[in-house]
matplotlib code that plots the C-alpha trace (Angstrom):
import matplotlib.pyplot as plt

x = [241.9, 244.9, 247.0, 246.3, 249.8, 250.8, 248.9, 249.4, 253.1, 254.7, 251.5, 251.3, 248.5, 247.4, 247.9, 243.7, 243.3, 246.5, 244.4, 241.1, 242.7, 243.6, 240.2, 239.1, 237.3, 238.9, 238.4, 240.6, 243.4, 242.6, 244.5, 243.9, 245.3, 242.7, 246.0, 244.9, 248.3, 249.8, 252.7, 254.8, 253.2, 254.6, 252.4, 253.5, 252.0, 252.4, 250.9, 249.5, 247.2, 245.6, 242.1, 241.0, 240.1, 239.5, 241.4, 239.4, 242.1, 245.8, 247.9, 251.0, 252.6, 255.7, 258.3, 256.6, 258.1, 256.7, 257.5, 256.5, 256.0, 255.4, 253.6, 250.7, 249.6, 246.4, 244.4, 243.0, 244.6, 242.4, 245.1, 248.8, 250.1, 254.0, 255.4, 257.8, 261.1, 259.3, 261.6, 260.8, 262.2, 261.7, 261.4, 259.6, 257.1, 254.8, 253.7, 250.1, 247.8, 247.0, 248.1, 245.8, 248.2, 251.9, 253.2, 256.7, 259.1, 260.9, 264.1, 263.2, 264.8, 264.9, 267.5, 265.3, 262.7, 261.5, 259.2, 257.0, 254.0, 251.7, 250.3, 251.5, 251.5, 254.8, 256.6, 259.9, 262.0, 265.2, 266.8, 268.2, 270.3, 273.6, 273.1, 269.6, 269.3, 266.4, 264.9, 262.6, 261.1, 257.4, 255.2, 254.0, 255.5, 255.0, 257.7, 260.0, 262.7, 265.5, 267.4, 264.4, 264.5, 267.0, 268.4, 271.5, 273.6, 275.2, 272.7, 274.2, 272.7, 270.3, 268.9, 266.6, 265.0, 263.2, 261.0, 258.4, 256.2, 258.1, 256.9, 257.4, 260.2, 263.0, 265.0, 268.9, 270.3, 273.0, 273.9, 276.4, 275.7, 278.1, 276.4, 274.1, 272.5, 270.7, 268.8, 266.4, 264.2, 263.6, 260.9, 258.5, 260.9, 263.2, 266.2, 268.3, 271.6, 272.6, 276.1, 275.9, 278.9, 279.5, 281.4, 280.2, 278.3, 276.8, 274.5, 273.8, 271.5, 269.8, 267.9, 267.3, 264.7, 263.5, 265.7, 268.8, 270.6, 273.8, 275.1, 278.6, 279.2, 282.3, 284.1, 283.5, 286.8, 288.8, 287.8, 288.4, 286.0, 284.4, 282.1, 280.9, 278.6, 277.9, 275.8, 273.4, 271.9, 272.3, 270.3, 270.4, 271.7, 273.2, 276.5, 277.3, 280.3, 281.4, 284.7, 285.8, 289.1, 288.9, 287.3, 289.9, 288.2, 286.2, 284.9, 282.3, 281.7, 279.6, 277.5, 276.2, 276.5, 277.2, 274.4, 274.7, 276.1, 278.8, 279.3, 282.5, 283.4, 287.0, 289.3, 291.8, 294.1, 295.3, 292.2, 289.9, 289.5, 288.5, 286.7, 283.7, 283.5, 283.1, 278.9, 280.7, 282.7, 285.6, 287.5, 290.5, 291.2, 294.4, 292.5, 295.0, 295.8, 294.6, 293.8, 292.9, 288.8, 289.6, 291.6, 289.3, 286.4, 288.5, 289.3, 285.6, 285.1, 287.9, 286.0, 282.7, 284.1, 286.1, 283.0, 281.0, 283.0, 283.3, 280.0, 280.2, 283.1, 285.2, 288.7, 290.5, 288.9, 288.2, 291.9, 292.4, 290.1, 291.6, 295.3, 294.3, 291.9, 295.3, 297.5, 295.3, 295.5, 298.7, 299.0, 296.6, 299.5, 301.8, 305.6, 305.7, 308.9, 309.3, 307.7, 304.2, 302.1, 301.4, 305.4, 305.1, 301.3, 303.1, 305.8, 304.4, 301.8, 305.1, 306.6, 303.2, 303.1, 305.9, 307.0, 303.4, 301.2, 299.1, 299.2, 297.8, 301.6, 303.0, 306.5, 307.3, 307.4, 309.0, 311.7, 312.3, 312.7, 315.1, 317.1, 316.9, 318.2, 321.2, 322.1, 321.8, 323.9, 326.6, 327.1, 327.9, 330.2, 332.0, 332.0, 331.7, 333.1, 329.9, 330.1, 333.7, 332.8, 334.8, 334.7, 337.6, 337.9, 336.0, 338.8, 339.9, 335.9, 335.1, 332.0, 331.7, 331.9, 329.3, 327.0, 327.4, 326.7, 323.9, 322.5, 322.6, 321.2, 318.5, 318.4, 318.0, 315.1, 313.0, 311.8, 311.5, 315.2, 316.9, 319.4, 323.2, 324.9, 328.1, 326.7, 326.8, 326.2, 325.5, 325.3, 322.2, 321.0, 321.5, 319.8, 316.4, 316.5, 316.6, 313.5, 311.2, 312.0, 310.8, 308.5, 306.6, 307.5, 305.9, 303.2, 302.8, 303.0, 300.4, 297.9, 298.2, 297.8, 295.1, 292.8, 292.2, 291.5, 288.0]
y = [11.1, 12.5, 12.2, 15.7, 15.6, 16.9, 20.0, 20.0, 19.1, 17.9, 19.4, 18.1, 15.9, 14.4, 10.5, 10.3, 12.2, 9.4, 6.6, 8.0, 8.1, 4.0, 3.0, 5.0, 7.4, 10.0, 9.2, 12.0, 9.3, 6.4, 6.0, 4.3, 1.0, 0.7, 1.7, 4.2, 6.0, 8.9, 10.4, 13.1, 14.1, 14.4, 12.9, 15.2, 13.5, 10.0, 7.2, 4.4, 1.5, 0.0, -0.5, -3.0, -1.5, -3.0, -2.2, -3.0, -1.8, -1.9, 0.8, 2.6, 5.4, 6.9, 9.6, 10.8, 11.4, 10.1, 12.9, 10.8, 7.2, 4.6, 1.8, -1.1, -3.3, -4.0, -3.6, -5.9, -5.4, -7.2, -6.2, -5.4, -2.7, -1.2, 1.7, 3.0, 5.1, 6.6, 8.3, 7.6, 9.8, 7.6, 3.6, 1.4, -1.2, -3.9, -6.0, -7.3, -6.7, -9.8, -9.5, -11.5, -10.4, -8.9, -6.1, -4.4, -1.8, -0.7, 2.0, 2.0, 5.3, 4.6, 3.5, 1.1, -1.4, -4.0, -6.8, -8.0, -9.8, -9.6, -11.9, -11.6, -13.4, -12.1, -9.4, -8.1, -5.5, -3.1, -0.7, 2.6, 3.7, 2.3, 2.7, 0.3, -2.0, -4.4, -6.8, -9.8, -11.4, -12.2, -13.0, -15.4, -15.3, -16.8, -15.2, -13.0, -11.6, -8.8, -7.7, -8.4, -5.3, -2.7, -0.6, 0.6, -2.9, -2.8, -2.3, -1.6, -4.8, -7.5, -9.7, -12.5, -13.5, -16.4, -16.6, -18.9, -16.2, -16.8, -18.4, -19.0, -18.8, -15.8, -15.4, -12.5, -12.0, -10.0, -7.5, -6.5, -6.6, -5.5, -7.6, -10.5, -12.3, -15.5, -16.3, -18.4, -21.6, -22.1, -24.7, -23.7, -21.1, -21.6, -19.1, -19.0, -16.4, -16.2, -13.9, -12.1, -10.4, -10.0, -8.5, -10.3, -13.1, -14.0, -17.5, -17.8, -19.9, -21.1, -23.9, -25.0, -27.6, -26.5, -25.2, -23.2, -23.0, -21.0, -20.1, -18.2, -16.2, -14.4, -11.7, -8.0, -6.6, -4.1, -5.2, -7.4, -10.6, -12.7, -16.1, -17.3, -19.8, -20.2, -22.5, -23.4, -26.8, -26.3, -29.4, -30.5, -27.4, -26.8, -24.6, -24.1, -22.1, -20.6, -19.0, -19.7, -19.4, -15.7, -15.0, -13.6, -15.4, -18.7, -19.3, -22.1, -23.0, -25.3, -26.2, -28.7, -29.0, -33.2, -33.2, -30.5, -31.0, -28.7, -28.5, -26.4, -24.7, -23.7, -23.7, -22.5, -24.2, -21.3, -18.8, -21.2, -18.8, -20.1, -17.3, -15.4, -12.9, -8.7, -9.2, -10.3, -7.9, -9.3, -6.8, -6.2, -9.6, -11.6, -13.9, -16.4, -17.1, -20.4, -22.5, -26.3, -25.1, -23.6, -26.0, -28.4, -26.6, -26.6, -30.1, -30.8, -28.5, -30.7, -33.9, -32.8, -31.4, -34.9, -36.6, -35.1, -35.2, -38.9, -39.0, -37.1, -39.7, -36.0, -37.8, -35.1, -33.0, -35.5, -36.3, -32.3, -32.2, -35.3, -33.5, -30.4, -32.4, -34.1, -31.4, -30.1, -33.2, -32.7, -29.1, -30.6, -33.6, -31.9, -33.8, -36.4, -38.7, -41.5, -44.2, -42.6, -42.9, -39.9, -39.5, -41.8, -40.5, -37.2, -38.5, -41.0, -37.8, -35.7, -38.1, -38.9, -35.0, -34.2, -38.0, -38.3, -35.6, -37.8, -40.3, -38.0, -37.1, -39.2, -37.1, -37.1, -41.1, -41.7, -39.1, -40.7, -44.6, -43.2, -41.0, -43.1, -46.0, -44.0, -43.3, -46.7, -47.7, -45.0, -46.3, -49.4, -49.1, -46.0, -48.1, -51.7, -52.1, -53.8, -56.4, -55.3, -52.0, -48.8, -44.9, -44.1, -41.2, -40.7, -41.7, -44.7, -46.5, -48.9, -50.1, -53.2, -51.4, -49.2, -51.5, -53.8, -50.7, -50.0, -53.8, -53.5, -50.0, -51.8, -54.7, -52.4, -50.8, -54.2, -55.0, -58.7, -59.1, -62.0, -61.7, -62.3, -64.9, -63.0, -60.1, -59.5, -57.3, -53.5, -54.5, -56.2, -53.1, -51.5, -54.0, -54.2, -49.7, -49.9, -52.3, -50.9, -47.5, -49.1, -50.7, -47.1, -45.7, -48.2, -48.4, -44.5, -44.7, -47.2, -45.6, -41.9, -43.5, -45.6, -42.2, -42.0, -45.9, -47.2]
z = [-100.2, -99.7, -96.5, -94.2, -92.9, -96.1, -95.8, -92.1, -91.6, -88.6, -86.5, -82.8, -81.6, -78.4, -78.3, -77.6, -80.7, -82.7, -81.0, -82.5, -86.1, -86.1, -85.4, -88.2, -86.5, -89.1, -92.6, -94.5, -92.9, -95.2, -98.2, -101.5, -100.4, -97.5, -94.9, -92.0, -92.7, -90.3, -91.6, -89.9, -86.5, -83.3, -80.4, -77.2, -74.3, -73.7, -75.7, -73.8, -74.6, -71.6, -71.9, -74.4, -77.9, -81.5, -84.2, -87.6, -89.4, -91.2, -90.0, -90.5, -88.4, -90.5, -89.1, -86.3, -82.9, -79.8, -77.1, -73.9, -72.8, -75.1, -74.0, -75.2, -72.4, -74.2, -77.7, -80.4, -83.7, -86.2, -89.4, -89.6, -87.9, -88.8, -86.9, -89.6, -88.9, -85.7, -83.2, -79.1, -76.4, -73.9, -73.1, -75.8, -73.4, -75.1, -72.8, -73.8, -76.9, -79.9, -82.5, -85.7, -88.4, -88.7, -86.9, -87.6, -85.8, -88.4, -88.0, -84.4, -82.8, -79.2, -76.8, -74.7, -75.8, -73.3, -74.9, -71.5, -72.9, -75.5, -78.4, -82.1, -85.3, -87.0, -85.3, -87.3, -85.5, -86.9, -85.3, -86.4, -82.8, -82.2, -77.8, -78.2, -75.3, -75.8, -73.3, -74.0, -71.2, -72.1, -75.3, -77.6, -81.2, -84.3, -85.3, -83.6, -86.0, -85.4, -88.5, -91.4, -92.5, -92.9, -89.9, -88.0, -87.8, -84.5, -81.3, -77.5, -75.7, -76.3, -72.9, -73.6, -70.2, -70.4, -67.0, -68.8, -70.6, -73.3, -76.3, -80.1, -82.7, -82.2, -84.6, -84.6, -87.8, -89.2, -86.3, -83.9, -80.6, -78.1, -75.2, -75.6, -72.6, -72.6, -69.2, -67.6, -68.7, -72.3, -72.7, -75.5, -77.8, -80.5, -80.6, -83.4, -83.8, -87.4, -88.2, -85.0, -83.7, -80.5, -77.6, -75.1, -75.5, -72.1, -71.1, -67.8, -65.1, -68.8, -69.0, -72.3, -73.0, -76.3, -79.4, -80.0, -82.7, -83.7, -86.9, -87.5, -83.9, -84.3, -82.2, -82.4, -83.5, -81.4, -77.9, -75.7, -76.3, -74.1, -74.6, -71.5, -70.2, -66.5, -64.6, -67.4, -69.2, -72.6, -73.3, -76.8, -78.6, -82.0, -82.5, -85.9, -87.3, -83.7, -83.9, -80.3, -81.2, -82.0, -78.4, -76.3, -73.6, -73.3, -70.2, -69.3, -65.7, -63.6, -67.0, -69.2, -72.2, -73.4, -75.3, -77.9, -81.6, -82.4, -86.6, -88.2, -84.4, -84.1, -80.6, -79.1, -76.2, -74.4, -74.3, -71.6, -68.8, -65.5, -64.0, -64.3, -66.9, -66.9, -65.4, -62.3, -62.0, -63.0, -65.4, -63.2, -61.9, -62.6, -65.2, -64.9, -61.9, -60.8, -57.9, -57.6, -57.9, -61.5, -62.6, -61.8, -63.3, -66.4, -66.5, -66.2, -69.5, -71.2, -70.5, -71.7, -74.7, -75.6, -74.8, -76.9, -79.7, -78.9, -80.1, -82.8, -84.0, -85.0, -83.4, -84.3, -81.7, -79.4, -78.7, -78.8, -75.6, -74.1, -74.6, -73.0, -69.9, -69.5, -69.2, -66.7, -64.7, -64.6, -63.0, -60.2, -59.3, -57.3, -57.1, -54.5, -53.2, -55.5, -53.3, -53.9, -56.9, -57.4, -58.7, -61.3, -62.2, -62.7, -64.7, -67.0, -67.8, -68.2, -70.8, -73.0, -73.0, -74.7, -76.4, -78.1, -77.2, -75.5, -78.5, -80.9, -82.4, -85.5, -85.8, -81.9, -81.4, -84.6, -83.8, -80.1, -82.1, -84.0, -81.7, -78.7, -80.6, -81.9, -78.3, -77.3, -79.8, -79.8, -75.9, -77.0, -79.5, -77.2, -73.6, -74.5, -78.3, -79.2, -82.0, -82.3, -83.7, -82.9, -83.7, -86.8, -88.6, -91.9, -94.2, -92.3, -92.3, -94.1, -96.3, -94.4, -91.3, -91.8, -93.0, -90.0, -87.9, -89.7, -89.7, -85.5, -85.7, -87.5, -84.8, -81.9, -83.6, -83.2, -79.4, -80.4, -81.5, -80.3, -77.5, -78.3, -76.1, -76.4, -74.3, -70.6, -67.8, -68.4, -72.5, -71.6, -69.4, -72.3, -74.9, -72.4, -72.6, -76.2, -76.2, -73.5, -75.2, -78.9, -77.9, -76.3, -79.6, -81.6, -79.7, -80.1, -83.6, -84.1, -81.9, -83.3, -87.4, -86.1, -85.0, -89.3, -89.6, -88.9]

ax = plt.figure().add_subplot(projection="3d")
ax.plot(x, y, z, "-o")
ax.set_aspect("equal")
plt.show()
């Protein structure tokens, strides 16, 4: 039969009368397909479910506009159910109902949908307003999937609150979302973010005992960025393909996060921010201005990270972690007087900085070997005529001269030399400089080509 909206056009009805038509108390509603199908109507009072009724039937609700509340706390759907490209003036709230087969909110027009409780099979959600702030606190999924279908691709917010009525398999694809917050316990979901791009991507006081996963989170382009994680377990986690880099900020503070497995993430050195992010409050703040707390809660970030990738055998990274956890260490030491340790802490720190970047440069030692051998020897020849060699101008040296300058150029570069009887006093200060000097350098050079060898 055919559908009466055509005849009828965007009539208003009463949501008592909408409820009425999908329990197929209204036959001229059924179409050929066995769908109860309501097409076009605009429901002016508020549509509520909170009594328990069966529903025998598959239903779809196209283009009609829901003039009041919205809201199923209860109901038994028995067959699929899709709301289809239906408009909301006010608050979208599901927080009960079972669900035996699939439902779907497709082109959802609504800025506010809160997902509180409830029982479903599949549920796939799109959106079709740009200012849509969604809040999941409660339900048990299947499957939970945002960004199935087609719809608006960018959303206003998305808060996943995970108080323990959480359950099942929720899955974000292909959107941008200006704000993303993860909170609470996860212990029976999976969450899984796939090309999202984001703002502000915001975990905090989570506990994550079952699964997330992350695949390709990138930065929203045109704002200012933030990825932040504060006082949160991220237990066992799996970060795939997260730009950090491109973040304008990364902060992470007073978390755990040794366990998780980081695949194909790329960093940054100088965009680790150690303070709280815009939630706090903290858009005006001087974001880099530090005391001893933040730079200890950054060199506690540093460690995690090198250990983790420790474990992950990815050297590269690790000593990346262990450069920047050092350099840290090193704005905590303040100078002291020579006689206390802390001097020479400071200093040796200073020199594996900028000699050997913390033993992960090949170019840095081999340049100092070379360099710091040159000097060594042009003080010789200049103050103490070593070997009988002297300074002449170009057209007055001699092959043989050269090459015996070369040949003790070559001597000084090996810390195991021999040492000359016919030297004394500051010539051998001299000779044991050049030596402790190669010998660091050597040493530097070995360890940085050894991070490729297994």
């Amino acid at each position: 039969m055919q559908n009466p909206h055509n005849k009828l056009g965007r009539q208003p009805i009463t949501s008592e009368y909408l409820l009425n038509v999908m329990q197929g108390k209204h036959r001229e509603f059924f179409m050929p397909d066995e769908w109860i199908e309501i097409d076009g109507y605009r429901i002016e009072d508020s549509f509520m479910i909170l009594r328990p009724i069966t529903f025998e039937h598959k239903i779809r609700i196209i283009n009609c506009t829901f003039s009041g509340h919205f809201s199923i706390c209860n109901g038994h759907f028995l067959e699929c159910v899709e709301w289809d490209n239906c408009k909301y003036s006010k608050m979208v709230f599901l927080s009960g109902g079972s669900y035996e087969k699939s439902v779907a909110f497709k082109r959802v027009d609504t800025s506010h949908v809160s997902i509180d409780g409830g029982s479903y099979k599949t549920f796939d959600f799109s959106s079709n307003n740009t200012n849509l702030n969604m809040w999941i606190q409660g339900g048990e999924f299947e499957v939970f999937e945002f960004g199935k279908y087609i719809g608006e691709n960018s959303v206003e917010k998305l808060t996943i609150y995970n108080q323990g009525k959480l359950k099942g398999k929720l899955i974000f694809v292909n959107k941008n979302i200006n704000q993303v917050s993860i909170l609470g316990s996860n212990l029976d979901c999976s969450y899984s973010f796939e090309n999202i791009k984001s703002q502000y991507f915001h975990i905090s006081s989570f506990h994550n005992h079952g699964e997330l996963n992350f695949f390709g989170i990138t930065p929203l382009i045109g704002k200012r960025t933030y990825f932040e994680i504060v006082k949160s377990n991220l237990g066992k986690a799996q970060l795939h393909r997260i730009l950090f880099k491109e973040f304008d900020e990364v902060i992470i503070l007073d978390s755990y996060f040794s366990e998780i497995n980081t695949i194909n993430c790329e960093w940054a050195k100088d965009n680790f921010i150690a303070l709280k992010g815009p939630t706090y409050g903290n858009y005006n703040k001087e974001r880099n201005a530090w005391g001893s707390l933040e730079l200890s809660q950054l060199k506690e970030v540093f460690r995690q990270f090198k250990y983790l990738y420790e474990k992950q055998g990815d050297k590269i990274n690790e000593q990346f972690f262990y450069g920047l956890e050092m350099n840290i260490y090193n704005r905590q030491l303040a100078w002291k007087s020579p006689h206390r340790e802390v001097f020479w802490q400071k200093l040796i720190l200073l020199f594996s900085r900028y000699l050997t970047n913390y033993g992960s440069s090949f170019l840095r030692p081999l340049i100092g070997l070379l360099t710091v051998n040159q000097i060594v020897l042009l003080i010789l020849i200049i103050f103490f005529n070593h070997q009988g060699l002297s300074f002449v101008a170009i057209n007055e040296g001699t092959a043989a001269g050269f090459s015996q300058a070369f040949g003790e150029y070559c001597i000084l570069l090996n810390p195991l030399h021999k040492m000359r009887e016919d030297i004394g006093g500051f010539e051998i200060l001299w000779d044991l400089i050049s030596r402790i000097s190669s010998s660091y350098f050597i040493y530097a050079l070995i360890k940085s080509s050894r991070r490729f060898v297994r």
